[in-house]
Each structure stands twice: as C-alpha cells, then as structure tokens.
TORNUPA-243304 format. One record per residue (C-alpha): x, y, z; residue in three letters; residue number from 1. Coordinates in nm, 4 decimals, decimal comma. Layout:
# residues N
+----------+----------+----------+-----+-----+
!       px !       py !       pz ! res !   n !
+----------+----------+----------+-----+-----+
!        X !        Y !        Z ! ALA ! NUM !
...
+----------+----------+----------+-----+-----+
//
This chain:
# residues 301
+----------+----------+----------+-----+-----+
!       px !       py !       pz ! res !   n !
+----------+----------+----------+-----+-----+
!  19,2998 !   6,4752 !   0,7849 ! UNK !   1 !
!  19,5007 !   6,6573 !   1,0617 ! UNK !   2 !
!  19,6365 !   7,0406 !   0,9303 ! UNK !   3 !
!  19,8654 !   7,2607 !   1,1367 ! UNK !   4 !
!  19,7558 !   7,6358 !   1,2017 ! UNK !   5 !
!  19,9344 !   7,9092 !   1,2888 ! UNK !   6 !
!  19,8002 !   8,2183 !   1,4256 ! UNK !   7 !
!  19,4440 !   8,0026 !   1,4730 ! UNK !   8 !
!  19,3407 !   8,2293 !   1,7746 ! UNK !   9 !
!  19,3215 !   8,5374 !   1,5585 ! UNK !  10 !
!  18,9962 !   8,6876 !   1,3966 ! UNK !  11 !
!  19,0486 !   8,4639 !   1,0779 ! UNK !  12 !
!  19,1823 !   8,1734 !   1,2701 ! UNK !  13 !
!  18,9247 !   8,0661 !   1,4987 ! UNK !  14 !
!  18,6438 !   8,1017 !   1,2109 ! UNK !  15 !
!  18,9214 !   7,8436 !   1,0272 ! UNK !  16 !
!  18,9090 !   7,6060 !   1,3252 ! UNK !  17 !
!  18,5035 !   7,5799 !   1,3377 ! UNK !  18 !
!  18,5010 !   7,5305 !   0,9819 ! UNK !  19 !
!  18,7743 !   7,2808 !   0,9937 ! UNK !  20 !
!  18,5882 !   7,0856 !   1,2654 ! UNK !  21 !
!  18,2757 !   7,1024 !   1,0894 ! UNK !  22 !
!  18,4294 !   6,9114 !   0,7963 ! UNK !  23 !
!  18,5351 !   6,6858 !   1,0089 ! UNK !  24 !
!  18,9419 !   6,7996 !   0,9678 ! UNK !  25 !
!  19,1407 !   6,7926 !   1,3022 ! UNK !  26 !
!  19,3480 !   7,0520 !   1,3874 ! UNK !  27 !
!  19,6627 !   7,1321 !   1,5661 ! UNK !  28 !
!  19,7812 !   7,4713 !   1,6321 ! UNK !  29 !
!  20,1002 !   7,6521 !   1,7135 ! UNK !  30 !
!  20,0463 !   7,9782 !   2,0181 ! UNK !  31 !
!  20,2587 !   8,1744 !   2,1516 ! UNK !  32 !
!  20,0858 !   8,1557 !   2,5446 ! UNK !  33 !
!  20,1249 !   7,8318 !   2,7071 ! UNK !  34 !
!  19,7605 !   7,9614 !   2,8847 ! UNK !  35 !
!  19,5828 !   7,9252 !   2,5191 ! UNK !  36 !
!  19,7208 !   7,5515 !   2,4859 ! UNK !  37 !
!  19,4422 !   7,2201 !   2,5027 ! UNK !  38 !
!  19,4603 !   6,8801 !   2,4394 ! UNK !  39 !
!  19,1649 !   6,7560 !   2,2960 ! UNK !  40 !
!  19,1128 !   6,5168 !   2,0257 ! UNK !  41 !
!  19,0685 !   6,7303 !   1,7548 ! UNK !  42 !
!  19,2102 !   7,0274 !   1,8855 ! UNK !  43 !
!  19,5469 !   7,0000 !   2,0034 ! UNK !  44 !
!  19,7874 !   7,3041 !   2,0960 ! UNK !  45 !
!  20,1609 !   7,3027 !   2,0764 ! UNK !  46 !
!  20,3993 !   7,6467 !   2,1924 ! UNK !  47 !
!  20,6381 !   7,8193 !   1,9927 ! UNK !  48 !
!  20,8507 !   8,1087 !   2,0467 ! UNK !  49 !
!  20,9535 !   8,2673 !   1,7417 ! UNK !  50 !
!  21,1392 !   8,5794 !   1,8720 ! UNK !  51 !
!  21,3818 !   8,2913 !   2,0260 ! UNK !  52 !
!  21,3211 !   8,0445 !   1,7545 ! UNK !  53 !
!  21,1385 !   7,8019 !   1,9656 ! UNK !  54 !
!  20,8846 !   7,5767 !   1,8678 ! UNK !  55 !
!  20,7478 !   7,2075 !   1,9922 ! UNK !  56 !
!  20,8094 !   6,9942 !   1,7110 ! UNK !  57 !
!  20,5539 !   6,7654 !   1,7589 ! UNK !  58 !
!  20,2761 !   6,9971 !   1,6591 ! UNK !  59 !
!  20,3859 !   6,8261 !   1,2472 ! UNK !  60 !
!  20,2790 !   6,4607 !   1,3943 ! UNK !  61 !
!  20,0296 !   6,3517 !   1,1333 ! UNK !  62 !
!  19,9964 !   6,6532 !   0,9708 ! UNK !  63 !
!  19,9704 !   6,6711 !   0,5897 ! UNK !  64 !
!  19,8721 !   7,0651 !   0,5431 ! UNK !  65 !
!  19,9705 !   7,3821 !   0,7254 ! UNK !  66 !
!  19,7463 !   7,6878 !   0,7129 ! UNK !  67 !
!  19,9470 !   7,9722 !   0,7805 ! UNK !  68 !
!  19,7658 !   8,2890 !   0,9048 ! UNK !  69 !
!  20,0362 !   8,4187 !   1,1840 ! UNK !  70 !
!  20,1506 !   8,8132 !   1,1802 ! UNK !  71 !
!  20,1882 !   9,1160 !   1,3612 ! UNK !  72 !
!  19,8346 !   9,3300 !   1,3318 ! UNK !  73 !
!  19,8722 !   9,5743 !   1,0774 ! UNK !  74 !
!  19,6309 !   9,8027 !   1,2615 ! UNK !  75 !
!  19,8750 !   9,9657 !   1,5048 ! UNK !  76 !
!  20,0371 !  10,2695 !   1,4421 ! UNK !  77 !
!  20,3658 !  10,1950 !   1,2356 ! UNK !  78 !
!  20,6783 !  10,3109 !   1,3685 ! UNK !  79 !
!  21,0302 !  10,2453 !   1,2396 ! UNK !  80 !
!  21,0453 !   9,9761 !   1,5323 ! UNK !  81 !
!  20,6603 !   9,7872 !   1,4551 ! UNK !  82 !
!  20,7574 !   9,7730 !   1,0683 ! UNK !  83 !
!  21,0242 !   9,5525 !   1,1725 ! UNK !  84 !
!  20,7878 !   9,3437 !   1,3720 ! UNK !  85 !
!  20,4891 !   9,3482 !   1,0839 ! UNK !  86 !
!  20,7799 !   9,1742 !   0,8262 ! UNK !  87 !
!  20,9662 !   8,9750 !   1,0727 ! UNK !  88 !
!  20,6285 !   8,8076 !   1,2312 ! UNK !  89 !
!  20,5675 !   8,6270 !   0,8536 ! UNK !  90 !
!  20,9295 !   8,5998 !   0,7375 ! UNK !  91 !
!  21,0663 !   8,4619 !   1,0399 ! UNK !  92 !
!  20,8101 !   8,2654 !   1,1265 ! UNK !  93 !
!  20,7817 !   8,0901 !   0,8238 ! UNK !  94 !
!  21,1707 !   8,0332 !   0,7661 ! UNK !  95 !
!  21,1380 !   7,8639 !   1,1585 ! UNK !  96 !
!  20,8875 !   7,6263 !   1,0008 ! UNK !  97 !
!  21,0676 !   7,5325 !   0,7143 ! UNK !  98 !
!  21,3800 !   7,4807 !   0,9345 ! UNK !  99 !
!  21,1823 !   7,2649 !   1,1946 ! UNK ! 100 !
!  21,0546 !   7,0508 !   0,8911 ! UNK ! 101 !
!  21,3626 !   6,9729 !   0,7156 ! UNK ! 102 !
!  21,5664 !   6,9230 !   1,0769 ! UNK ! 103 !
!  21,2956 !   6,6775 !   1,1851 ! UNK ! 104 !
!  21,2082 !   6,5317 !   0,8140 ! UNK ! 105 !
!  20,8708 !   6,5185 !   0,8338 ! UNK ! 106 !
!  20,6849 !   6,5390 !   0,4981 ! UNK ! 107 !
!  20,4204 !   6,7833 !   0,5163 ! UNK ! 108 !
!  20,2116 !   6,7949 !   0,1211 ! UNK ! 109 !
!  20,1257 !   7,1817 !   0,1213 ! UNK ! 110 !
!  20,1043 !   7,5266 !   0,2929 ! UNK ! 111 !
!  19,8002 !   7,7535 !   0,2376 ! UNK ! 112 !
!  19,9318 !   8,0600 !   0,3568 ! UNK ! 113 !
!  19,7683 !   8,3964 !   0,4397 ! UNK ! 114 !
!  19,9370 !   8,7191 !   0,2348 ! UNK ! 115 !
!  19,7287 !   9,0195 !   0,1259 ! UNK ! 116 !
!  19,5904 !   9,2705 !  -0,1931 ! UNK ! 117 !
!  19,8316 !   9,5016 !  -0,0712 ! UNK ! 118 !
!  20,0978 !   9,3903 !  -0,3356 ! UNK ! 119 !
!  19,9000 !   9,5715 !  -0,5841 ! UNK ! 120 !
!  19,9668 !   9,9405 !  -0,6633 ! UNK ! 121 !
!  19,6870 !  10,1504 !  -0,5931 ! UNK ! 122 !
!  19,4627 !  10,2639 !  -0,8905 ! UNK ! 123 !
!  19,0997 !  10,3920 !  -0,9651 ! UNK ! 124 !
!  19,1060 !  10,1750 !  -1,2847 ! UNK ! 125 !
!  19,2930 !   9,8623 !  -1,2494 ! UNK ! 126 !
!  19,1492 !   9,5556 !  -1,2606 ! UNK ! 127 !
!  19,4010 !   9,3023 !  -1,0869 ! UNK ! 128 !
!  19,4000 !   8,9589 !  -1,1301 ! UNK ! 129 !
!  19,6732 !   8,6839 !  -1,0261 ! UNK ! 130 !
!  19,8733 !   8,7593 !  -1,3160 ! UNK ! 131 !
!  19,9461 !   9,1135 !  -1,2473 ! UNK ! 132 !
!  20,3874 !   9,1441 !  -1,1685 ! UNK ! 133 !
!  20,3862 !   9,4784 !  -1,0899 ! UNK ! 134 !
!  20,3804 !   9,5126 !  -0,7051 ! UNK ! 135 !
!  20,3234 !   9,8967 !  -0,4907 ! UNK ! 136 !
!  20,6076 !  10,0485 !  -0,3687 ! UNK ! 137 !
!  20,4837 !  10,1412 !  -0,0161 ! UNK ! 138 !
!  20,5860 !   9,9449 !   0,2842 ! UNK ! 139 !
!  20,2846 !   9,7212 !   0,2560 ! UNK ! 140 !
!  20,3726 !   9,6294 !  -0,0957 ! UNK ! 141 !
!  20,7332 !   9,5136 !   0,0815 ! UNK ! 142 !
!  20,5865 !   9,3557 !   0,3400 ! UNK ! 143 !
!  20,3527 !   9,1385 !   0,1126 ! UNK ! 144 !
!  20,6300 !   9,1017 !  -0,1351 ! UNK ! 145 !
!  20,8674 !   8,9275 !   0,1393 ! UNK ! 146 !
!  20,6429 !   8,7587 !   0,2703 ! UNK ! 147 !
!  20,5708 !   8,5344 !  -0,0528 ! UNK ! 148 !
!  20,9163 !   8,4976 !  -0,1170 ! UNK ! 149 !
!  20,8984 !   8,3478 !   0,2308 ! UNK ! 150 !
!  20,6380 !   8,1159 !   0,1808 ! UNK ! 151 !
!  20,7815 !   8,0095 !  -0,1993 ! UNK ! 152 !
!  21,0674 !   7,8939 !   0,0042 ! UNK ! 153 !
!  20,8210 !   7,5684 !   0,1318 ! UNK ! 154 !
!  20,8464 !   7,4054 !  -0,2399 ! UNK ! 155 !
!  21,2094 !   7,3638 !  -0,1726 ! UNK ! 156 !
!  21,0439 !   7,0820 !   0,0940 ! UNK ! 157 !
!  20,8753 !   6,9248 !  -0,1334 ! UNK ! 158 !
!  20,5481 !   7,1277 !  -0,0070 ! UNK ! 159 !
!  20,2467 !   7,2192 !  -0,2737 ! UNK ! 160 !
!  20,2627 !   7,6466 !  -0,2070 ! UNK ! 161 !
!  19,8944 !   7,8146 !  -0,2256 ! UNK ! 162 !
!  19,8942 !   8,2071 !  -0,1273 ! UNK ! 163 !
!  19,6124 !   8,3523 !  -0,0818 ! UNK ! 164 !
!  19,5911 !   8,7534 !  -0,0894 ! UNK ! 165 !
!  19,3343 !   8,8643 !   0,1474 ! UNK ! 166 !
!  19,1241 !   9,2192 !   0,0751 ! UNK ! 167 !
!  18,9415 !   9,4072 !   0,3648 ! UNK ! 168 !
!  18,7977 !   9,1419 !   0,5882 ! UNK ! 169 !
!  18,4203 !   9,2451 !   0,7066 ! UNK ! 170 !
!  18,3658 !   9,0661 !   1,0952 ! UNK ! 171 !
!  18,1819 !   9,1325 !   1,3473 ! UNK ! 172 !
!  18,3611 !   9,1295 !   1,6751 ! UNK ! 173 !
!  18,7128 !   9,2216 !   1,5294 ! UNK ! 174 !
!  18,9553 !   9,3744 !   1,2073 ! UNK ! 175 !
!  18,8526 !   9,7090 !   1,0286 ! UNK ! 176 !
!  18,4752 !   9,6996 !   1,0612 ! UNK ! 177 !
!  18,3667 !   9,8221 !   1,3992 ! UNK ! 178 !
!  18,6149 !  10,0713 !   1,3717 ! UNK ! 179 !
!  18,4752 !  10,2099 !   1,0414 ! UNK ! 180 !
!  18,0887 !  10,2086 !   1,2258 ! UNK ! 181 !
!  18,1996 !  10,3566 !   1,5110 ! UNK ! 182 !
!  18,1667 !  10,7282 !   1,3963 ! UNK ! 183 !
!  17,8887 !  10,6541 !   1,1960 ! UNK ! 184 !
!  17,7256 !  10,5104 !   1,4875 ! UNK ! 185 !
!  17,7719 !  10,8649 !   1,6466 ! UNK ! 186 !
!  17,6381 !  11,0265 !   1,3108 ! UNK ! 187 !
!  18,0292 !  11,1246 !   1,2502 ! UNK ! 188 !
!  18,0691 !  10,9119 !   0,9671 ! UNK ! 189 !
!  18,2104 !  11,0238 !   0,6060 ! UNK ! 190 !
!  18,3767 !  10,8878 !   0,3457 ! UNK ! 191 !
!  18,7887 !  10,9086 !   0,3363 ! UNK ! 192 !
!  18,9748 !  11,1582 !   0,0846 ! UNK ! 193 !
!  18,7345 !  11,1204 !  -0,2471 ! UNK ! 194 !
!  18,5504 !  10,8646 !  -0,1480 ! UNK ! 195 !
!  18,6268 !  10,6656 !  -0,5123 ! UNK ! 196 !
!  18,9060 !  10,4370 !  -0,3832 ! UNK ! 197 !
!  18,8153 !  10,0930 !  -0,4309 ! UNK ! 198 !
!  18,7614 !   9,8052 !  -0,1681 ! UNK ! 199 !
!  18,7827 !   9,4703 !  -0,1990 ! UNK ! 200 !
!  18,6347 !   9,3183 !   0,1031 ! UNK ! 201 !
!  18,5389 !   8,9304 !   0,2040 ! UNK ! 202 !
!  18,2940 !   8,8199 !   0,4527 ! UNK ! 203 !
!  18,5304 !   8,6503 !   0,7477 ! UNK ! 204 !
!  18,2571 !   8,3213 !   0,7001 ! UNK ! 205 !
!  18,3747 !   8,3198 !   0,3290 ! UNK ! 206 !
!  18,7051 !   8,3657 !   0,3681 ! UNK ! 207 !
!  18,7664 !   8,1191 !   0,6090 ! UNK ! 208 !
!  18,5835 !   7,8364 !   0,3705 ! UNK ! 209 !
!  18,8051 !   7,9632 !   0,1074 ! UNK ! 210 !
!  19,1195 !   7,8678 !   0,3011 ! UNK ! 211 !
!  18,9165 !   7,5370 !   0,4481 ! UNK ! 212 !
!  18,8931 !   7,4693 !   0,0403 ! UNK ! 213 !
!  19,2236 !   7,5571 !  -0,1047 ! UNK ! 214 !
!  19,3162 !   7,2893 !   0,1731 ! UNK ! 215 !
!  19,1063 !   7,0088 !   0,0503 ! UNK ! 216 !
!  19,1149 !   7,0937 !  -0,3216 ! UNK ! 217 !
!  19,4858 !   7,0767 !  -0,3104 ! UNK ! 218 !
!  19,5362 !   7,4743 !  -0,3841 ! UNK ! 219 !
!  19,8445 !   7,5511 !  -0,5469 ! UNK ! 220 !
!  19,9472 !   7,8942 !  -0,6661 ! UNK ! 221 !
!  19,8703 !   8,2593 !  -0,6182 ! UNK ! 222 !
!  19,4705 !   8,3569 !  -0,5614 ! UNK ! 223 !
!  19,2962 !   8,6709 !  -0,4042 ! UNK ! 224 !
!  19,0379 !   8,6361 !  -0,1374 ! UNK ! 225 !
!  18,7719 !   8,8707 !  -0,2021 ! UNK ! 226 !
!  18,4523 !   8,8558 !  -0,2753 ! UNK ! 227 !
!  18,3218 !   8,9163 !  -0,6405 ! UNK ! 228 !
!  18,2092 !   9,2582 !  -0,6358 ! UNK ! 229 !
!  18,4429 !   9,5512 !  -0,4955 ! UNK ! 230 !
!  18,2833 !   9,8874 !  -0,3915 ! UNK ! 231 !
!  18,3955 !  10,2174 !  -0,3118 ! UNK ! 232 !
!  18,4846 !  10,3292 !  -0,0229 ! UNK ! 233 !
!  18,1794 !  10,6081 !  -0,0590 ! UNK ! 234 !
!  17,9723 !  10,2853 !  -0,1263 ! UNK ! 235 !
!  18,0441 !  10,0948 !   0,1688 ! UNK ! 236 !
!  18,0371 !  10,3992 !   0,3869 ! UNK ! 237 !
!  17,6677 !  10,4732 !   0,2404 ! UNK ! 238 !
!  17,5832 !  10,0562 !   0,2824 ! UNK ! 239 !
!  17,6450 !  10,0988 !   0,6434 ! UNK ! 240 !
!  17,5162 !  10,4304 !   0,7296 ! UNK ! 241 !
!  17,1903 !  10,2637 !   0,5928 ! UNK ! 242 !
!  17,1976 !   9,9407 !   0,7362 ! UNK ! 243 !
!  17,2569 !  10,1477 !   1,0896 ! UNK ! 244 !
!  16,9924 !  10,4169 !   1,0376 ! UNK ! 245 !
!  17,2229 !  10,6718 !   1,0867 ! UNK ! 246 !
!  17,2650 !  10,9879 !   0,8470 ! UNK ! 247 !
!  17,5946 !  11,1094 !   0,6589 ! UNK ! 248 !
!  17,6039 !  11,4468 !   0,7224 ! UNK ! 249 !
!  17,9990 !  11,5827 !   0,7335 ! UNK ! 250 !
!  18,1866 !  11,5865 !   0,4217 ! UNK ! 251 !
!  18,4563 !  11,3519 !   0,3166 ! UNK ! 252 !
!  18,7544 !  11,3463 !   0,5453 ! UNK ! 253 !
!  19,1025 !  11,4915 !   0,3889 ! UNK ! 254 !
!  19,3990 !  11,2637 !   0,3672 ! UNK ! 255 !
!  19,6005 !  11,5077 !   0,5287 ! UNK ! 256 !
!  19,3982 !  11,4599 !   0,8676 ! UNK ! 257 !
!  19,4451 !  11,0772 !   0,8442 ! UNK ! 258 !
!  19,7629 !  11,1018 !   0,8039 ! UNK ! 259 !
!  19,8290 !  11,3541 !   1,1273 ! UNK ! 260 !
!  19,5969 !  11,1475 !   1,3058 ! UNK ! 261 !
!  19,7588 !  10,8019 !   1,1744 ! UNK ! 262 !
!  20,0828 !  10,8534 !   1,0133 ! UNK ! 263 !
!  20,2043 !  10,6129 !   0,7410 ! UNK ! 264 !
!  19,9013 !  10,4001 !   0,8878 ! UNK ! 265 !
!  19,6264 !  10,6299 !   0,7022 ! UNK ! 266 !
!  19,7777 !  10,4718 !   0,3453 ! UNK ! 267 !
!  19,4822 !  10,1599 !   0,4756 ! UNK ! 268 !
!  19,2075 !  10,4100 !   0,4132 ! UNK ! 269 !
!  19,3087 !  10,6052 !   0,1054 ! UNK ! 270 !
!  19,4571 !  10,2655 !  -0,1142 ! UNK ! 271 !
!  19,2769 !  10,1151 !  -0,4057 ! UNK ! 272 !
!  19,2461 !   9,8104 !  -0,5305 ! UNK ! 273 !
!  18,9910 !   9,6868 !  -0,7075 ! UNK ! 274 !
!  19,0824 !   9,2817 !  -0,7330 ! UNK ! 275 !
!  18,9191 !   8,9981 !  -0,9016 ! UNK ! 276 !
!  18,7672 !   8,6837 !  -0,7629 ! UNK ! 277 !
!  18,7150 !   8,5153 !  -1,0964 ! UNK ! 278 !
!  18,9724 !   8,2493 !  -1,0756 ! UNK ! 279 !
!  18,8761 !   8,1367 !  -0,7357 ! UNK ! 280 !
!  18,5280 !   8,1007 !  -0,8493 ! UNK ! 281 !
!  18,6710 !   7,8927 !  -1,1161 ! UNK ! 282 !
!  18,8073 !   7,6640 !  -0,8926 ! UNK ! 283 !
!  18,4324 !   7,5947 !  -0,8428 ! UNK ! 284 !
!  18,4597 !   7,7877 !  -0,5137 ! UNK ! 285 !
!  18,0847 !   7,9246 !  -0,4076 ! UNK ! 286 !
!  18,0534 !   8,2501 !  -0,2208 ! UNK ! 287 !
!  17,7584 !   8,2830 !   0,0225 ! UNK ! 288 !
!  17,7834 !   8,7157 !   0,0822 ! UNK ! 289 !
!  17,8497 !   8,7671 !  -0,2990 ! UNK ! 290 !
!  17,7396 !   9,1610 !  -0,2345 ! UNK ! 291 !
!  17,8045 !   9,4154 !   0,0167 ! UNK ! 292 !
!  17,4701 !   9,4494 !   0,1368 ! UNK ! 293 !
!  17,3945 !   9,1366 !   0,2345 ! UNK ! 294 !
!  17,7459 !   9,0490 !   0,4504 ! UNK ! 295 !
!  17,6834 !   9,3940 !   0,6307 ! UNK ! 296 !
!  17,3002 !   9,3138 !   0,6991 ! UNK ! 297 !
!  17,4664 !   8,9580 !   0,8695 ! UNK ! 298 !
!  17,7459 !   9,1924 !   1,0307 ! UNK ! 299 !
!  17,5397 !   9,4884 !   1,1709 ! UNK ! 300 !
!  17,1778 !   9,3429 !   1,2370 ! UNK ! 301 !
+----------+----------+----------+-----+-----+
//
C-alpha cells in the first residue's frame, strides 16, 4: 500500500511516516522545499507550490489513500493578514488536490484528513460527540468549518472522506507542550483564567496510529482524536508541575493579560471543549496513554 502525505515533515507528520513504515505502508509526500525532497523506496518526495498552484503530479502514482495534515501553524500571532494564510493553507490546498486528481484521472479510494475540536463552541458542560451541528462562532470555528467543506469536496472524486478533529496534541520536541512547561519550569507556572476550561488532549504516538488506522480500516466520516479522558486546564497544569517537581505558587493568570500579551491568539488557552473518544474506540481503535499522567510521565521524564 503506497498513501500520499501532505504536510509529513510537521510534528504530526513525521510520527505518521515511522508508523506508516513500521506497518510496512510506503509513503510519498508532497513539500514545499525542494532541499526536504528523497528518493528512496519507501519514501519518496515530490514539490508543490500551492501559493502558485504548483504541484508534481506524479506524487498520485500508485497511491490509493491521501493523509492530509498540511496548514499554516495556528500558533503565531493572528493578524488580519495570517488568518488569511491559516484558511487558505487547508482550503486551497485541498481544492489543488482535487483539481490535480480529476485533470490527471487518477483514482485515489480515500482522504484521511487532519481538521480540529475547534468547531465546537466552548462550554464547561458539553459533552461533544460527532453528532453535535452546532459549530463556535470564533475564527477557529470558521476556519475548521471551511476546511471540511473543503475536504467533503473529495467524494465528488469518487474518494471515501474520513475527518478527523484533532484536540491539544501533547509532544515532546514541538506544538503546545513545551511552551506550557516552560514557566513552570521557572516556578512561573499557573493555571489560565479559572482554570475549569476543559482539554482534550492526545498523545502525538496515539494520534498518529489513529490516522495510520482510519487509513487501513477504511475510515469514513467525521471522528475526534482525543484521548478518552479530558482534564482541566487546572488539572493538566497541576499533572505537570508534579511530574517536573516544580511548585505552583502564582495565582491563575487573567484572560485579559493573554489577550494583551496574545491578541485573538489567547482564545487557545481560555476555550473548552470537553470531546468524546467513544466512537473511535468503537471502531476497535486501542489507546496506549489513555490518562494524562501517564503521556506526560513519557513526555517530561
């Protein structure tokens, strides 16, 4: 089995690859520097250049699945201009895809594609499953919206369409968690606003066999990647502080400083979404960091 990735250089991505490789799946991969591409037998890289819808068609040869994990970091400070570039990195790229299919007719059987929890509106009591239609009006809950319209658009080519809505990923050399340790590290660290806001978080080792199993269990739908129990954000600020031996000494930190400090950015720290894993797991998809504790021992030891 040969699959496509985009965006397989990325935190998520190159945990994908190893996994992929260590079921024996061969993988080709679209980038964006013509430094980053190789040629090996089960590793091959092709260039694209979305901004000027460019792409080597060649990288669908034998390929019967795409995993799609390509956009513009959400963790840089979000002006009018980066919006733009957070939406049009997974609209555009995806609608280049689809047109480089059709033009070229290949037949490709399905697209596991990346989106995220931030479709859900924010609530201390909610319990959101697959089902839930209502989506959050903030610019994330755009984002995420148009970017599954996007992606919906592959069934038109005849493509199975699996989405998989990613909570806070927990890895060690990259995404939100050595940023969160940092000031704890320096005894600094305190929870954000009340501390009560849910997080749904995923071990990057479990995610990435998630989308390495949605791909050979023929996935097909809408399904959240997160593990199966949420915390607080109090919680996970206490897990750490623990695991790192360090004390919690300041009180929680106001939204109103996030927000001077981060602008429309600080939203990431002060959301809540408490999300359910349950039909994943019915899938007969296993976990291996099933509670915080554990995946931050893994992380942080």
């Amino acid at each position: 089995m040969t699959v496509l990735i985009t965006g397989a250089t990325g935190l998520i991505g190159q945990e994908i690859v190893k996994q992929c490789h260590e079921e024996g799946i061969n993988v080709h991969y679209l980038t964006t520097s013509k430094s980053k591409l190789t040629k090996e037998s089960n590793y091959k890289g092709f260039y694209w250049d979305p901004d000027k819808n460019d792409i080597d068609h060649k990288c669908f040869e034998g390929v019967s699945a795409i995993i799609n994990m390509v956009g513009a970091s959400i963790s840089k400070r979000w002006t009018d201009d980066y919006k733009k570039i957070i939406l049009k990195s997974r609209t555009e790229t995806a609608q280049l895809l689809q047109d480089t299919i059709k033009k070229h007719n290949y037949k490709i059987d399905q697209i596991v594609s990346a989106s995220a929890i931030g479709i859900y509106p924010t609530s201390l009591v909610n319990y959101y499953e697959e089902t839930n239609t209502e989506i959050s009006e903030t610019f994330l809950g755009k984002v995420v919206h148009d970017w599954e319209a996007a992606i919906d658009d592959f069934s038109a080519l005849g493509c199975k369409v699996a989405k998989i809505r990613i909570g806070l990923v927990l890895a060690k050399d990259g995404g939100a968690l050595p940023e969160m340790i940092k000031p704890i590290k320096f005894g600094a660290g305190a929870a954000f606003g009340s501390g009560k806001q849910w997080q749904s978080w995923i071990h990057v080792s479990d995610l990435a066999s998630l989308f390495v199993y949605a791909v050979t269990n023929n996935f097909e739908g809408t399904y959240n990647g997160v593990a199966p129990n949420p915390v607080s954000n109090r919680e996970l600020t206490k897990a750490a502080a623990r695991i790192l031996k360090r004390p919690l000494i300041l009180p929680n930190i106001p939204k109103f400083v996030m927000k001077l400090v981060l602008g429309d950015m600080h939203i990431l720290l002060f959301e809540s979404q408490r999300v359910s894993s349950q039909k994943v797991e019915a899938e007969g998809f296993n976990f291996q960091f099933v509670n915080l504790k554990p995946a931050l021992e893994d992380l942080l030891k």
